[in-house]
Backbone as JSON, one array per atom type, in Angstrom:
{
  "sequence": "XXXXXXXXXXXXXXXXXXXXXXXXXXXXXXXXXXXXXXXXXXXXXXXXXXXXXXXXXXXXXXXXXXXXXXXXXXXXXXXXXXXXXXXXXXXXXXXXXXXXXXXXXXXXXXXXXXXXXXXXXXXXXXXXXXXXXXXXXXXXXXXXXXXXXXXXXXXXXXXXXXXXXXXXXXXXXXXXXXXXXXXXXXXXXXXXXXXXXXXXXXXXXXXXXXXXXXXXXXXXXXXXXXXXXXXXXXXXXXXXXXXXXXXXXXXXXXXXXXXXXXXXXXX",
  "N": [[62.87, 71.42, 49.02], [63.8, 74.69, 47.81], [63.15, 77.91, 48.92], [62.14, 81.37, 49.18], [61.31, 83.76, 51.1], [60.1, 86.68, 52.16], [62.83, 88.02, 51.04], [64.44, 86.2, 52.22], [66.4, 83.32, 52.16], [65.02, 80.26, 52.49], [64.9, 76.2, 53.86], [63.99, 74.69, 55.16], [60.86, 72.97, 56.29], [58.16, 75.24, 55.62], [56.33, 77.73, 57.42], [53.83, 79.53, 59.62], [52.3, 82.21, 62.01], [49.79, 81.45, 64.35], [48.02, 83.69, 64.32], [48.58, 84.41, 61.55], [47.36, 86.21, 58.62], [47.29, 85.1, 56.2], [46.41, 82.74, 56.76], [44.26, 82.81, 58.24], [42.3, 84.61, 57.04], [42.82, 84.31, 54.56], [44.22, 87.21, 53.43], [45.5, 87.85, 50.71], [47.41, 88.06, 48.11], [48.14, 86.01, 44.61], [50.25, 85.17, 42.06], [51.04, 83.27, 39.36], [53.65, 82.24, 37.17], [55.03, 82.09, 34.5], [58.3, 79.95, 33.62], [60.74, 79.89, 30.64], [63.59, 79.07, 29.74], [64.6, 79.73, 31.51], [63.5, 82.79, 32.21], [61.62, 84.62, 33.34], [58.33, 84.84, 32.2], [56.2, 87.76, 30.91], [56.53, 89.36, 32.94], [56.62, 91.96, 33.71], [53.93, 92.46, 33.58], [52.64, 91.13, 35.09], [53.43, 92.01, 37.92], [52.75, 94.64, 37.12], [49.63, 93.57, 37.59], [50.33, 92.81, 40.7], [50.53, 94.99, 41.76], [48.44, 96.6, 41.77], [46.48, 94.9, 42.81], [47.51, 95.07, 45.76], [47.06, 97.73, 46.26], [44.31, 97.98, 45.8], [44.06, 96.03, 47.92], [45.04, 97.72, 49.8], [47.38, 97.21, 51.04], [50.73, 97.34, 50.95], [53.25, 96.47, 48.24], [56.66, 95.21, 49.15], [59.47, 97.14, 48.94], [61.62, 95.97, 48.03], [60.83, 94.17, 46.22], [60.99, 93.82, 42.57], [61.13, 93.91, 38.62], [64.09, 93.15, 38.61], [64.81, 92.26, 40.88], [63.31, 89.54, 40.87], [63.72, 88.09, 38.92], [66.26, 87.7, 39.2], [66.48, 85.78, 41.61], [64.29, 84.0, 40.9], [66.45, 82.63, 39.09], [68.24, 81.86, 40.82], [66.57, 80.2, 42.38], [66.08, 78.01, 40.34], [68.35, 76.75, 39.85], [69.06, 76.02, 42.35], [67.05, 74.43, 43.0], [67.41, 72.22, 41.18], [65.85, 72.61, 38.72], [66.04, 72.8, 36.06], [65.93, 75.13, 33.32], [62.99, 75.71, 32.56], [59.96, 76.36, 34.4], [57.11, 76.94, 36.5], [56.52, 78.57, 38.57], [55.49, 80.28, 41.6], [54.12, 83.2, 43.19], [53.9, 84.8, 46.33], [51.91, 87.37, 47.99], [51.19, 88.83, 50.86], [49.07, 90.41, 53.51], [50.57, 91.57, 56.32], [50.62, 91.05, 60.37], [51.05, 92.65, 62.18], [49.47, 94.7, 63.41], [46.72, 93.93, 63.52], [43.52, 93.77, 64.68], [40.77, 90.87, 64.88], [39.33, 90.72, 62.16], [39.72, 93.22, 61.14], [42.78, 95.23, 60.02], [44.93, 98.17, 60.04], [48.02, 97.61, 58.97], [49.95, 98.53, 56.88], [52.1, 96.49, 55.83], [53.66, 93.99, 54.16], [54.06, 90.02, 54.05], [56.46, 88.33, 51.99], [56.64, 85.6, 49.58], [58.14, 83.43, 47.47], [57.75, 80.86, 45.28], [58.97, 77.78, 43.37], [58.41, 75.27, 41.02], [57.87, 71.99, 39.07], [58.09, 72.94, 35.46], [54.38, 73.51, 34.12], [52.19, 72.46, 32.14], [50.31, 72.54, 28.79], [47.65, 71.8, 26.83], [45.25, 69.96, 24.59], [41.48, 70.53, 25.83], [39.65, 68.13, 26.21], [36.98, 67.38, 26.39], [34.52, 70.12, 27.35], [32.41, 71.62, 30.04], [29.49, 73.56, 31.16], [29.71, 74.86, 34.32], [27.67, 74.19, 37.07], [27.35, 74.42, 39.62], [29.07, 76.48, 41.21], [28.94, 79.8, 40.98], [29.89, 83.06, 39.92], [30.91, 86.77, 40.26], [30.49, 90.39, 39.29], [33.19, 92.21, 41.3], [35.17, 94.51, 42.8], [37.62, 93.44, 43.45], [37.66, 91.17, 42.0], [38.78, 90.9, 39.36], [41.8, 90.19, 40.03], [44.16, 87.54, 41.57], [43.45, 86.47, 44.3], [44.11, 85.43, 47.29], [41.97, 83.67, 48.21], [40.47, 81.42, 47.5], [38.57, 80.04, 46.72], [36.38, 79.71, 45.57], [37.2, 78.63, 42.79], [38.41, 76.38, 43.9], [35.94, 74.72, 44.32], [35.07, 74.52, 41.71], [37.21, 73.12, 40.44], [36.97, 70.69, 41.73], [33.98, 70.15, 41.0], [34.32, 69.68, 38.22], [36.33, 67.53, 37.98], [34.41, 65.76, 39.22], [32.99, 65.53, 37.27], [34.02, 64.47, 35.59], [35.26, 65.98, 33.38], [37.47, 67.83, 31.11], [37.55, 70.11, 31.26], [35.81, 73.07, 32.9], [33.37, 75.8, 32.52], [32.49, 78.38, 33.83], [29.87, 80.52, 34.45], [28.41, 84.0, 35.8], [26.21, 85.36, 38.09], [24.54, 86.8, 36.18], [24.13, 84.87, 33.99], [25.9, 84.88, 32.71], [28.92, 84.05, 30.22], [31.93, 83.89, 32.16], [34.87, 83.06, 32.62], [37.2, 80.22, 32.91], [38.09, 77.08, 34.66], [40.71, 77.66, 35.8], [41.75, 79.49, 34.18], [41.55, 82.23, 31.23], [38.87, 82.6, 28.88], [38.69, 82.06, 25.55], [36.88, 82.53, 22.24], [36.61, 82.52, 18.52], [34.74, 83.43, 15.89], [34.06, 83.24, 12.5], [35.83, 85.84, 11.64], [36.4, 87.2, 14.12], [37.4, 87.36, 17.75], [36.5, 87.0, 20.34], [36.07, 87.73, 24.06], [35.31, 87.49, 27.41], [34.22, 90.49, 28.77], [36.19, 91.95, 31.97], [34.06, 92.91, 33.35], [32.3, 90.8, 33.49], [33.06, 89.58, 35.85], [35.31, 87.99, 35.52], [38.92, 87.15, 35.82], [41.68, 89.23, 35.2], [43.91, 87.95, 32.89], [47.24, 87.62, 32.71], [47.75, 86.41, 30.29], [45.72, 86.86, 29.12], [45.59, 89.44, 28.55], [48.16, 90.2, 26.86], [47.27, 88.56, 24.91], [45.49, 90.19, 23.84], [46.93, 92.5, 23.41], [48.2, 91.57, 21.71], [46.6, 91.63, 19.12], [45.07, 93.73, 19.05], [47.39, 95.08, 18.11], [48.48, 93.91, 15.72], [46.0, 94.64, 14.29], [44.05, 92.95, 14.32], [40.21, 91.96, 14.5], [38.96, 92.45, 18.04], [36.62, 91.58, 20.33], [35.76, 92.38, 24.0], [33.14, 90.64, 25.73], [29.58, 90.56, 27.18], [28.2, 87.73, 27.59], [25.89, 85.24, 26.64], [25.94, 81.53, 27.44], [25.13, 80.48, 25.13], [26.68, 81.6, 23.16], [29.11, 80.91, 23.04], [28.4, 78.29, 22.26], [27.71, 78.53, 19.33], [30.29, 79.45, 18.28], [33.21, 79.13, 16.12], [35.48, 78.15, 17.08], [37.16, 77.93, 20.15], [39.26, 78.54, 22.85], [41.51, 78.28, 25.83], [43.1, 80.03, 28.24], [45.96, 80.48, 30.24], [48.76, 81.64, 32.56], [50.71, 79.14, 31.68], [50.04, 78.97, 28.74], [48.45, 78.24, 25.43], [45.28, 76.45, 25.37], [43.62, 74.72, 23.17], [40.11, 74.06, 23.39], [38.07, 71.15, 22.61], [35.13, 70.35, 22.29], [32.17, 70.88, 23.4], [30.03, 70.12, 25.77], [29.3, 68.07, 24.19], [29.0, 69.45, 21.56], [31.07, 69.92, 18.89], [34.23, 71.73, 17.93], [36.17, 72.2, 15.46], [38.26, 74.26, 14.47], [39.54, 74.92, 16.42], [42.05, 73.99, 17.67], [43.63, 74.87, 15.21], [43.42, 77.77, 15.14], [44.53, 78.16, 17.87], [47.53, 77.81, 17.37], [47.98, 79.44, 15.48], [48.02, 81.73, 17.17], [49.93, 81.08, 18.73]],
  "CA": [[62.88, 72.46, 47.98], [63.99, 76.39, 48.52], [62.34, 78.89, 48.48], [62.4, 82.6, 49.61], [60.37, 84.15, 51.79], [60.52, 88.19, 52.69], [63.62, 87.97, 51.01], [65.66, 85.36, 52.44], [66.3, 81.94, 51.57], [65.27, 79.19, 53.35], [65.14, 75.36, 52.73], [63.37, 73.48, 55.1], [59.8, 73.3, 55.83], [57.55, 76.55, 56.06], [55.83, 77.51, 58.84], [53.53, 80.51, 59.84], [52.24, 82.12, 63.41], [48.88, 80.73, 64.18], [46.97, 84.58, 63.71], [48.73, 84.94, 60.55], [46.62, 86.84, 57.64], [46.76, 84.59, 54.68], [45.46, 81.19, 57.16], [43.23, 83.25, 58.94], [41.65, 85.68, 56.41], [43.04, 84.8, 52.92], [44.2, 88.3, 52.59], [46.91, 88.68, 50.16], [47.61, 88.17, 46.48], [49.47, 85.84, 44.49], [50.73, 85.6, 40.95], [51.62, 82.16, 38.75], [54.72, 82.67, 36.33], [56.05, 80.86, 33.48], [59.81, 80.51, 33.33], [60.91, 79.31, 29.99], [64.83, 79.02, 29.08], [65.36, 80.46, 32.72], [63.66, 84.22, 32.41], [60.26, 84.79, 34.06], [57.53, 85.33, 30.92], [55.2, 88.58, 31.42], [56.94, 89.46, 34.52], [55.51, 93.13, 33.99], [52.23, 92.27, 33.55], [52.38, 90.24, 36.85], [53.91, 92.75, 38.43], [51.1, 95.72, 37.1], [48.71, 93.67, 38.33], [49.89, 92.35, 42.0], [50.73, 96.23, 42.82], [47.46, 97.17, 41.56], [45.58, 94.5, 43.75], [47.82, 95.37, 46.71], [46.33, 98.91, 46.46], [42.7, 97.48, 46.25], [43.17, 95.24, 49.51], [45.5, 98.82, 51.07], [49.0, 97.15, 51.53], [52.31, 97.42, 50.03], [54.29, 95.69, 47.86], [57.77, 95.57, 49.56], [60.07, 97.68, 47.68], [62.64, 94.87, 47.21], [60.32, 93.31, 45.01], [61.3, 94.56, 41.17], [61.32, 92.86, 37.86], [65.27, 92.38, 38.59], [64.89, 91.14, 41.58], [62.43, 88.6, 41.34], [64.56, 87.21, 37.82], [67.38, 86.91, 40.38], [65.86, 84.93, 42.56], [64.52, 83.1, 40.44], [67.54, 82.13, 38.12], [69.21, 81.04, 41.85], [65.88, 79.19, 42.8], [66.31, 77.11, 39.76], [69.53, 76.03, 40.12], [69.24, 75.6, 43.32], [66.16, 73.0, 43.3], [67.8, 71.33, 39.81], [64.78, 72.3, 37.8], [66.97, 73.39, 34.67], [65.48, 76.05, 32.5], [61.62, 75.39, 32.78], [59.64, 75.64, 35.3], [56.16, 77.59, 36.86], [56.74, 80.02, 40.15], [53.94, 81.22, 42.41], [55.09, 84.46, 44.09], [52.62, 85.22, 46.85], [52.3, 88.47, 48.95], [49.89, 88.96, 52.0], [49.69, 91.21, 54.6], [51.4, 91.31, 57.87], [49.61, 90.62, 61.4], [51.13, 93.03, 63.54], [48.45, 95.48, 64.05], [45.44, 93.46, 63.75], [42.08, 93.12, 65.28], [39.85, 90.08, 64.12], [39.37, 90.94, 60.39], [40.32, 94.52, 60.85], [43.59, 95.51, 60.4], [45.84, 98.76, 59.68], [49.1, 96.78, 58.68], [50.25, 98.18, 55.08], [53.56, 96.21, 55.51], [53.26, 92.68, 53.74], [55.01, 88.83, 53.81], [56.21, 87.27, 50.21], [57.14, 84.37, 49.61], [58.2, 82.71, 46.19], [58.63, 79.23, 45.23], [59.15, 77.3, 41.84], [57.58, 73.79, 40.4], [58.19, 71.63, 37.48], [57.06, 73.38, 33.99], [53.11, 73.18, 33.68], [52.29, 71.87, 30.5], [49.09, 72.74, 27.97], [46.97, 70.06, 26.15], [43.93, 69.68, 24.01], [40.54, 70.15, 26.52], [38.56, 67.2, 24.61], [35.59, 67.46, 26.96], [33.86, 70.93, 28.82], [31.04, 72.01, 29.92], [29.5, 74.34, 31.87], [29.52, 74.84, 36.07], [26.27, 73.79, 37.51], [27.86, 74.65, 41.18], [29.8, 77.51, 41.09], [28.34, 80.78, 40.45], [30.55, 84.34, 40.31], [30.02, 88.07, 39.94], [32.03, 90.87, 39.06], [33.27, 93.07, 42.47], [36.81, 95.51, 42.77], [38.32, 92.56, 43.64], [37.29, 90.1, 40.88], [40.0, 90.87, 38.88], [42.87, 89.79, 40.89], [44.39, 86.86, 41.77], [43.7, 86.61, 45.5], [44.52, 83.48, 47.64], [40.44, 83.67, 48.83], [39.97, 80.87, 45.61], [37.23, 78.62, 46.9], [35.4, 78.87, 44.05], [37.75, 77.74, 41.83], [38.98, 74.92, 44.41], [35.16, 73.78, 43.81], [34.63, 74.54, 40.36], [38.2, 72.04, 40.33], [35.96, 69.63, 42.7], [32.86, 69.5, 40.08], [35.34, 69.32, 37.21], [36.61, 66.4, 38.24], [33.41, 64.78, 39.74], [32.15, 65.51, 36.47], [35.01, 63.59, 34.48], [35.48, 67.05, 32.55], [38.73, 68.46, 30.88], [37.24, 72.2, 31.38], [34.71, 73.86, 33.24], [33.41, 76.72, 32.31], [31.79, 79.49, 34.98], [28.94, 82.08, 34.74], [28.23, 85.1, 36.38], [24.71, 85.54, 38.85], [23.94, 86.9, 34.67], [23.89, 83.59, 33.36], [27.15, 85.72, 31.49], [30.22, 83.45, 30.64], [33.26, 84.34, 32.87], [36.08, 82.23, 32.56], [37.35, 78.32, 33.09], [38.65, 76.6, 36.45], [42.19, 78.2, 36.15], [42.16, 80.46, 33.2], [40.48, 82.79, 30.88], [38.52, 82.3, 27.63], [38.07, 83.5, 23.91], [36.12, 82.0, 21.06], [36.21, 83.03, 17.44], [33.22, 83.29, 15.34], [34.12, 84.31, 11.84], [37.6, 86.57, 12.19], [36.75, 88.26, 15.05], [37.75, 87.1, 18.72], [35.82, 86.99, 22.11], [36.52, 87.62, 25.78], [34.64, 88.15, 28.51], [34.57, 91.74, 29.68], [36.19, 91.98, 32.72], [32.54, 93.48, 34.3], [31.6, 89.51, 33.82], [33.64, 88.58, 37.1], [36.26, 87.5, 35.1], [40.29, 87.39, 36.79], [42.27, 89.63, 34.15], [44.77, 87.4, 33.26], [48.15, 88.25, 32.31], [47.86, 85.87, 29.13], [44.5, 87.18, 28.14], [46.63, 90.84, 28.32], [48.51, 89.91, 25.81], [46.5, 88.28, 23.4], [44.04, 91.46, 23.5], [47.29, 93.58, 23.33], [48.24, 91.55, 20.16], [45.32, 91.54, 18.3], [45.64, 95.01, 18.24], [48.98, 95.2, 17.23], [48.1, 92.96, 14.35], [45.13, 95.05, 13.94], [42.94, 91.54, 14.24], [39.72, 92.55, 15.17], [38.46, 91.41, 18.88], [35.49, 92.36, 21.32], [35.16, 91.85, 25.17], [31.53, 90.66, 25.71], [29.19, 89.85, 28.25], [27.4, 86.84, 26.81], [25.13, 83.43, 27.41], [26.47, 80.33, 26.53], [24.88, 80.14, 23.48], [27.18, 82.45, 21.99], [30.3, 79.68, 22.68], [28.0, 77.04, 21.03], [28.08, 78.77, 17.99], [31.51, 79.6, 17.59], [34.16, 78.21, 15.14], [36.64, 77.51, 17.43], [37.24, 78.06, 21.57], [40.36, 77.81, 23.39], [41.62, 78.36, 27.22], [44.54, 80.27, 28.2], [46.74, 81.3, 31.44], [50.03, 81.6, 32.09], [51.18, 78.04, 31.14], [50.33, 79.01, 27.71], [47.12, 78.18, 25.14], [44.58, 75.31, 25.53], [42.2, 74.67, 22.74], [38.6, 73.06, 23.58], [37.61, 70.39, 21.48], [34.26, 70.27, 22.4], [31.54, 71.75, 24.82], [28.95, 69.61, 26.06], [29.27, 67.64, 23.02], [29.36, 70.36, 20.26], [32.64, 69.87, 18.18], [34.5, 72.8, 17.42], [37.04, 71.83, 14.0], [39.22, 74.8, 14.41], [40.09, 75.41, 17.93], [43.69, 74.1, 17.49], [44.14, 76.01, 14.16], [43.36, 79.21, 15.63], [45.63, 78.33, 18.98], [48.41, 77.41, 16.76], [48.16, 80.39, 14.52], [48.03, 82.52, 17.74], [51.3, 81.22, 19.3]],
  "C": [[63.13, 73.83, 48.63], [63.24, 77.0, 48.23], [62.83, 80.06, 49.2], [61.31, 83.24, 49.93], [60.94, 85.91, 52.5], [62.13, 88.35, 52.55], [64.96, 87.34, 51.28], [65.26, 83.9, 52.25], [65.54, 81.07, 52.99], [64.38, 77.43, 52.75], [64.4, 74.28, 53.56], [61.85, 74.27, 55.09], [58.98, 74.72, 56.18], [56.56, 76.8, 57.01], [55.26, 79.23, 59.39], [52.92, 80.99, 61.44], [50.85, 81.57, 63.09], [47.72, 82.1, 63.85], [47.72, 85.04, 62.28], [47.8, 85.36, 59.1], [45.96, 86.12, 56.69], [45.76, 83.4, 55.55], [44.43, 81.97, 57.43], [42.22, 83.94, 58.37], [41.9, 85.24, 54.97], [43.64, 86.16, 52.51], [46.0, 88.91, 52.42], [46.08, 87.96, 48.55], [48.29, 86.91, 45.65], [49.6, 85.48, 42.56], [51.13, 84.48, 40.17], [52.37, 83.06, 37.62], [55.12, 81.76, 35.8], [57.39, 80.92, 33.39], [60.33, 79.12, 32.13], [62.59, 80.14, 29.48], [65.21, 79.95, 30.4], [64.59, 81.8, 32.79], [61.86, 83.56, 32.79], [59.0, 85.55, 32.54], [56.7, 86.35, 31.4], [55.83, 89.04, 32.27], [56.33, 90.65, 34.99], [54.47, 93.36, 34.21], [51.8, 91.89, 35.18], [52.54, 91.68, 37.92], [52.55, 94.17, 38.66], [50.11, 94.77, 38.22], [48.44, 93.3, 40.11], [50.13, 94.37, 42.44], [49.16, 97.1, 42.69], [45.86, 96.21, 42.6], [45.92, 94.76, 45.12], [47.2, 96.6, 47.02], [45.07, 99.2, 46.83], [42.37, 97.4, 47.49], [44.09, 96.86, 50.48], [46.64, 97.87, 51.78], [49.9, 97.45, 50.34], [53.31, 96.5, 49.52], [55.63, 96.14, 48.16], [58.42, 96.14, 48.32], [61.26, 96.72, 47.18], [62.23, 93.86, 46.17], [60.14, 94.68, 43.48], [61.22, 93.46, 40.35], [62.98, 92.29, 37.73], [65.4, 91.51, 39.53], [64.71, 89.8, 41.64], [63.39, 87.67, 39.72], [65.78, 86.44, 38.13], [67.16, 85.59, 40.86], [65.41, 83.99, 41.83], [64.82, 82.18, 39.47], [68.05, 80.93, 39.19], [68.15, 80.32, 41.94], [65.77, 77.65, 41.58], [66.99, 76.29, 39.78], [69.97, 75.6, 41.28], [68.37, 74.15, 44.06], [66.44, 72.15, 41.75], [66.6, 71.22, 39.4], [65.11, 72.59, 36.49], [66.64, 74.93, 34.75], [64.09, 76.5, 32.54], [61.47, 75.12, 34.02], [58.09, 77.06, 35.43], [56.79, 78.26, 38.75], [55.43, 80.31, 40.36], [54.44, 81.82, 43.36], [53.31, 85.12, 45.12], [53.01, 86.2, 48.06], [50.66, 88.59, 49.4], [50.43, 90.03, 53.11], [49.73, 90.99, 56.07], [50.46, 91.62, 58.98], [49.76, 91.33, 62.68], [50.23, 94.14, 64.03], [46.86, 94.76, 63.83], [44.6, 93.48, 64.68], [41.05, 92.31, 64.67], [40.21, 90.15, 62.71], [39.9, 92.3, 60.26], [41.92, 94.64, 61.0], [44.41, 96.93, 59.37], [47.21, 98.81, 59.1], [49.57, 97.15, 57.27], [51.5, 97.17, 54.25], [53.02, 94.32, 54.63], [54.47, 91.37, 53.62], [55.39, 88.87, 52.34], [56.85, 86.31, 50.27], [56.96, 83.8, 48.16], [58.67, 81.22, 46.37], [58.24, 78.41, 44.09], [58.6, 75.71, 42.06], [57.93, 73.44, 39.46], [57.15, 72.63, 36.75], [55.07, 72.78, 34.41], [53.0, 72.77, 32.3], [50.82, 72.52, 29.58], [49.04, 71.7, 27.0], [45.4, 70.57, 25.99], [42.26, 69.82, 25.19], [39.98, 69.0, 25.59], [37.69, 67.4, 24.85], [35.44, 68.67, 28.3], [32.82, 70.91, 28.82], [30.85, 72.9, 31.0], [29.14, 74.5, 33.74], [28.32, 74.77, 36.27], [26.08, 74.46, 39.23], [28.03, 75.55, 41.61], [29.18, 79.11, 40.16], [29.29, 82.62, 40.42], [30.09, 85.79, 40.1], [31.16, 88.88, 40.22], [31.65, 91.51, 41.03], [35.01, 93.65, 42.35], [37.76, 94.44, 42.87], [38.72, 91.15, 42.56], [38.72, 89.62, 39.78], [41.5, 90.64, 39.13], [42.81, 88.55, 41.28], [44.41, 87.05, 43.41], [43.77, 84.8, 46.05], [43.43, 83.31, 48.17], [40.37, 82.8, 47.64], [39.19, 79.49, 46.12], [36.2, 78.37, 45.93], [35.74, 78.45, 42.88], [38.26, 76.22, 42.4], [37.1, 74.3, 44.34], [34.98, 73.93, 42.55], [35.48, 73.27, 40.08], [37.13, 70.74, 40.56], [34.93, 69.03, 41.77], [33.46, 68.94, 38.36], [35.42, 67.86, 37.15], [35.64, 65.04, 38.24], [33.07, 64.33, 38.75], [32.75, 64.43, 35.14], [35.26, 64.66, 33.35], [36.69, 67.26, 32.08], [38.68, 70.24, 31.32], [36.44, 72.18, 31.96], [34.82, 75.18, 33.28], [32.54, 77.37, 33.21], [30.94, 80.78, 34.5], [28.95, 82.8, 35.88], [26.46, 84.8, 36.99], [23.71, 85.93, 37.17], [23.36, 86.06, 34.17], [25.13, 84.05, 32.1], [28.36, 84.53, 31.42], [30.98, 84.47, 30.66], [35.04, 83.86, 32.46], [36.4, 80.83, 33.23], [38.15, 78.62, 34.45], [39.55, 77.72, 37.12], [42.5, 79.06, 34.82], [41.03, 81.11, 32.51], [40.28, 81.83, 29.58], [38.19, 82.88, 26.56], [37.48, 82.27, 22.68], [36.11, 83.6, 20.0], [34.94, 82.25, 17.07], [33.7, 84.27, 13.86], [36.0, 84.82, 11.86], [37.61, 87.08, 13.26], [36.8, 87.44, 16.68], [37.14, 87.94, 19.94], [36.39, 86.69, 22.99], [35.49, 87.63, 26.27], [35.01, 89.67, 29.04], [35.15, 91.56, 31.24], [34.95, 92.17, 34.03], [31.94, 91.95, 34.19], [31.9, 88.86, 35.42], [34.83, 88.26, 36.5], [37.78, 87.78, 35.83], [40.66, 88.31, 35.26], [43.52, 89.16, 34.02], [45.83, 88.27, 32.36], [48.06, 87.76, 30.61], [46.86, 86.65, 28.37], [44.7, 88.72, 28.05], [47.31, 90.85, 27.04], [48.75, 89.26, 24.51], [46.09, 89.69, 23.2], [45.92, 92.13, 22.81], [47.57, 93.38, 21.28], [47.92, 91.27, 19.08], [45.3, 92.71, 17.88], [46.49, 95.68, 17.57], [48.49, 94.76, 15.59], [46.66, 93.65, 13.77], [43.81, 94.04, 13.23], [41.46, 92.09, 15.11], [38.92, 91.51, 16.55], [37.52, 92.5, 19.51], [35.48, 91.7, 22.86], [33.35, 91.92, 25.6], [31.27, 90.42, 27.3], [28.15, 88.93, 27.29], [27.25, 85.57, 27.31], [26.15, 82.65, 26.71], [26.42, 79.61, 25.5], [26.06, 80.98, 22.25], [28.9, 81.54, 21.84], [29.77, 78.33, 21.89], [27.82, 76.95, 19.75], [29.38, 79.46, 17.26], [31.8, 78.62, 16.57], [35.11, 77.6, 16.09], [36.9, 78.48, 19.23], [38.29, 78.03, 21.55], [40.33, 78.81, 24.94], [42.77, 79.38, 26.93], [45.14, 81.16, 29.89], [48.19, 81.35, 31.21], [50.9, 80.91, 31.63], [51.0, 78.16, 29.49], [48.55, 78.9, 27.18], [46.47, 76.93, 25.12], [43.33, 75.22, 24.44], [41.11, 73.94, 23.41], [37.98, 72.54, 22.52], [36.52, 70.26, 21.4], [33.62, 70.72, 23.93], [30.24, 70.88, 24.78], [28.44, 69.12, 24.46], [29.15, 68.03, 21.37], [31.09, 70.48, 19.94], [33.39, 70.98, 17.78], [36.23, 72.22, 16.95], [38.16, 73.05, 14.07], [39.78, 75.58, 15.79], [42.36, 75.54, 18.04], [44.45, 74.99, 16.19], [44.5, 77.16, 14.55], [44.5, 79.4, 16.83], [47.21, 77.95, 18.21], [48.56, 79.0, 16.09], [48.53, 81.97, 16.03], [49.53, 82.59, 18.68], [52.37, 80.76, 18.29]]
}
């Protein structure tokens, strides 16, 4: 498969030095993208938010990265790994290793590296419930997609163990945050729940533009911080990242009857 890395192609396998940043530290960024009928969905949004976490961790997003560029790239990366039209991208930028010491380093310059996947798909949760394992909390960083994601690669881990479709994550609060790999909203009524970002929560690009068009539509919504009692009495849950929306059919065996209504009516 190709991919592109600091701007240039290349096609076999990838290969980094052995003090490089992201193995050694985790410290960069990176970004999932939907590409439906060939164009990159959100691309701005993505974009706001990796230059706004690059600023956090104090590097730079190369300036050859733009929303034309990266549509370029990957129009050719499509057609170049015969994925058609559809497909998911993960564009990841970290920073560079040449002034380092240990964990410290001065370095604002940064790698990137993109590279495309079949389409992701979205589907019904039938069965969540909530993390038993996995505990989060907000911090400057929270909100960003960083490649440090060990607590979602176990939240995945208990997921699984657990025979789950979802898991859902609190805060040190006992606040819900958000699921494995995306955020969450429950209605109650007409009005529509988030998590405040101050839960820990990632700010996703999707859950951007629900909020934005709720307001548009002048639908009314609230970002909360709230227990888990306040998803057991909804009407209706659902998931959502950049692959699109996921209702939840049920939470630790409470049924919720209009989950798909509401995700239907919303896309």
């Amino acid at each position: 498969m190709a991919a592109i890395f600091n701007n240039n192609y290349i096609t076999e396998a990838f290969s980094c030095a052995l003090n490089d940043r992201a193995l050694q530290f985790g410290d960069g960024l990176f970004e999932t993208i939907r590409i439906i009928n060939g164009k990159a969905q959100l691309l701005n949004y993505h974009l706001d938010r990796l230059h706004e976490g690059a600023k956090a961790l104090r590097f730079n997003v190369p300036g050859y990265i733009t929303e034309e560029s990266l549509q370029s790239q990957i129009a050719e990366l499509l057609f170049h790994n015969q994925l058609g039209t559809q497909a998911t991208a993960k564009f990841i930028v970290w920073r560079k290793n040449s002034l380092q010491k240990a964990y410290a380093s001065t370095d604002k310059e940064a790698n990137t590296l993109l590279m495309l996947r079949p389409a992701s798909t979205t589907a019904v949760k039938q069965n969540a419930g909530f993390s038993k394992d996995v505990v989060l909390h907000y911090w400057k960083l929270s909100r960003f997609k960083t490649i440090s994601a060990l607590p979602y690669v176990m939240a995945s881990q208990e997921k699984n163990l657990r025979d789950l479709d979802e898991l859902i994550l609190l805060n040190v609060n006992g606040h819900v945050t958000e699921c494995t790999s995306s955020n969450i909203f429950w209605v109650k009524g007409k009005v529509y729940y988030t998590p405040a970002l101050s839960t820990g929560c990632i700010e996703g690009v999707q859950r951007r533009h629900i909020l934005e068009t709720l307001k548009a539509k002048k639908i009314e919504y609230r970002e909360v911080e709230e227990l888990p009692e306040a998803l057991l009495g909804a009407d209706g849950v659902f998931a959502c990242n950049s692959s699109g929306l996921s209702p939840i059919a049920a939470i630790d065996n409470i049924t919720y009857c209009k989950s798909e209504e509401i995700t239907k009516t919303l896309t």
